[in-house]
N, C-alpha and C positions, 0 to 999 in steps of 0.2 A: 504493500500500500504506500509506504513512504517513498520508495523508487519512483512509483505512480507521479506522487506531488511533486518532488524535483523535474520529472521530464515535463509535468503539463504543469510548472508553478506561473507560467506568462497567464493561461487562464485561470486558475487559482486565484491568482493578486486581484484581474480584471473582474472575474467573477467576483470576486467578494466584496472590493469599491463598488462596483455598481449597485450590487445585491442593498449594502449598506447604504449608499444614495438614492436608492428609491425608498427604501424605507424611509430614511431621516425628512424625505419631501414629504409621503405621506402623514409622518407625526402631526403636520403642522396644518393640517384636514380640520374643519370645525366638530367632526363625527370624533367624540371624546372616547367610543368602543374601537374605532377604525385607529386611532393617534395609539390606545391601548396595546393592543396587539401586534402592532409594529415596535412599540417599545420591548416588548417580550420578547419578540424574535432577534432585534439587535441582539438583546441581551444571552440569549440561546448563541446565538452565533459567535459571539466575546465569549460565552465560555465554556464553548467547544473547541475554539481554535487555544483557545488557553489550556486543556487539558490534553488537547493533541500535541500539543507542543510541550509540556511533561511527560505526555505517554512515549515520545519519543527519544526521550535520552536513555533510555534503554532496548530501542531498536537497533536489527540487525542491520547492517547495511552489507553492499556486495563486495567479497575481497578481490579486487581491482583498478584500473585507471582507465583513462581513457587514454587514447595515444593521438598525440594534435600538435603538428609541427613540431618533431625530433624530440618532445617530452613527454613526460606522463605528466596527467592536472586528475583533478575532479570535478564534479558538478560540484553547487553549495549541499550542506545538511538541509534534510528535510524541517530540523530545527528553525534556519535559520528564517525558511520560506515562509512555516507557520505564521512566527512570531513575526514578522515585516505583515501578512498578513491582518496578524490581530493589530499591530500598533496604527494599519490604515483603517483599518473599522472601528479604532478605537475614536478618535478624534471626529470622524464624522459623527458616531453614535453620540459623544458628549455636544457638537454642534447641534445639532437635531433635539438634541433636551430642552438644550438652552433657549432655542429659539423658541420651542415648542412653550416654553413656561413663560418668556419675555412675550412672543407675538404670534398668541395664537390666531392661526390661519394663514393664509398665503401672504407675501408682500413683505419679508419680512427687513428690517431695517436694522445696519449694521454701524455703530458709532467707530472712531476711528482704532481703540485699542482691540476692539473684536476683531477688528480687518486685519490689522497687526499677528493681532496672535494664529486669523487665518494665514495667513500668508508665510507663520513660521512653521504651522503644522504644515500647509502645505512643501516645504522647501525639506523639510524633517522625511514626510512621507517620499520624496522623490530621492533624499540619498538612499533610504533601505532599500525602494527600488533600483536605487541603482548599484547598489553594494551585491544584490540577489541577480540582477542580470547582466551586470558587468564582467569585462574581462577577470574575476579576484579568486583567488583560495591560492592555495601549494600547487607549485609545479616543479616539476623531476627533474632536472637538467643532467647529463652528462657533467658539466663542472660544478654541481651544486644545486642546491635547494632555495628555489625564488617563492614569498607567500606575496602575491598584491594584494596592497587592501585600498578603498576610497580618498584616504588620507598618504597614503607611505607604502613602504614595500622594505621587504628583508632576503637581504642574500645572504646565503650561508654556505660557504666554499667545501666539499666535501673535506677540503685540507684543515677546516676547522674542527673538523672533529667530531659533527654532532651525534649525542645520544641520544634517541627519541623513547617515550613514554607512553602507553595509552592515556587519554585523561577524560575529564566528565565530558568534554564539547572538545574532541578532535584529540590533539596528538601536544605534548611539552617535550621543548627540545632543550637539554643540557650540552653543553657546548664548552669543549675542552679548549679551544682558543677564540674567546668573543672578539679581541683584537682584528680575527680577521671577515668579521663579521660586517656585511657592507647595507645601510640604512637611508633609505630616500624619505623624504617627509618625516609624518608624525606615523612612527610605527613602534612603538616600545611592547617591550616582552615578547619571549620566544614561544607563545602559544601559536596553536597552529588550527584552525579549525580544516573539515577535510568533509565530504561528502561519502568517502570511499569506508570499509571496515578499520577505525579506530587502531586496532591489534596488527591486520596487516598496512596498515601505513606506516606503523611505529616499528614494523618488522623490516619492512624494504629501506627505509631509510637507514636502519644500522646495518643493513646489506652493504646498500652502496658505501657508507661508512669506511667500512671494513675489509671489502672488498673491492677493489680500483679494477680489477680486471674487469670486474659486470656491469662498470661505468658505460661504457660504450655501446652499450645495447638500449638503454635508457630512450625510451621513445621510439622503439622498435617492436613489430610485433613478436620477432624473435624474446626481446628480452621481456616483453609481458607474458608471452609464453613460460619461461625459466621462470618467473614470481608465481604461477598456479602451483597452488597443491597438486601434488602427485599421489 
């Protein structure tokens, strides 16, 4: 199921903004049974995608990459998509309250800090979109290990060292020489989130680690071949 939501997360996000924007227009209906039950349902929908997004950090995912121009990457966590999910339904849902209690019915009129704070939720909502559909996670390189994220990016040279970890949301990487450790923007801490299985992420990366000979397959289907269980 979680595989599901990462391949179709573009409709997942779309579907669930809109789902949440019809309802939040309906709230604001003078039928106070009609405004009711679209309240419920926002609410149903906030905290379903909130317990899927708990039920998920103990999902399986597939041991894996994909292989995309000379490296292995991943899609994002089904985590991530949830929650970018709920935090867009979230803001509309409390919109839709708001206006619903201020000016019931159509028409409704926005003073200058409402616009404000819309226009921060909206700018909020388009980074986690764009964090979930952007170029970003861990990718495998032959010379090392590159994570992009919205703000920054982390390269970590296999000559660096690194020790990887499973951990609750992806992979912690210990790192025997940080010195060589190369940082664009704002990107602090060696956490790694991964969309692929936690255990074998955290297993190929002390592969390639440790072994330099199996560097060069990296991004190859040969060398995703040699990472399958046998």
């Amino acid at each position: 199921m979680f595989a599901k939501i990462v391949q179709h997360r573009v409709a997942l996000l779309v579907g669930a903004l809109v789902f949440a924007l019809i309802l939040a227009a309906l709230m604001q209906m003078e039928s106070l049974l009609v405004a009711e039950v679209c309240a419920a349902l926002l609410g149903v929908l906030l905290l379903g995608l909130f317990v899927a997004t708990l039920i998920e950090l103990n999902a399986r995912y597939p041991a894996t990459f994909l292989v995309r121009e000379g490296s292995f990457t991943t899609p994002p966590d089904a985590g991530t998509v949830l929650s970018t999910a709920g935090l867009t339904v979230m803001p509309v849902a409390n919109i839709g309250f708001l206006a619903a209690e201020m000016h019931p019915g159509f028409g409704v009129r926005l003073d200058r800090l409402e616009i404000v704070s819309l226009v921060l939720i909206v700018l909020i909502a388009a980074l986690l979109w764009y964090r979930v559909l952007g170029p970003f996670g861990p990718v495998l390189r032959p010379d090392g290990l590159l994570d992009r994220q919205p703000f920054g990016s982390m390269f970590v040279p296999w000559e660096a060292g690194p020790r990887a970890q499973p951990a609750l949301q992806g992979v912690k990487l210990l790192i025997a020489r940080p010195d060589l450790v190369q940082r664009r923007g704002f990107r602090p801490g060696t956490s790694i989130r991964t969309g692929a299985d936690r255990g074998f992420t955290a297993w190929a990366i002390n592969l390639y680690a440790a072994r330099p000979e199996y560097r060069p397959t990296i991004g190859t289907d040969e060398g995703l071949h040699l990472l399958q269980p046998r």
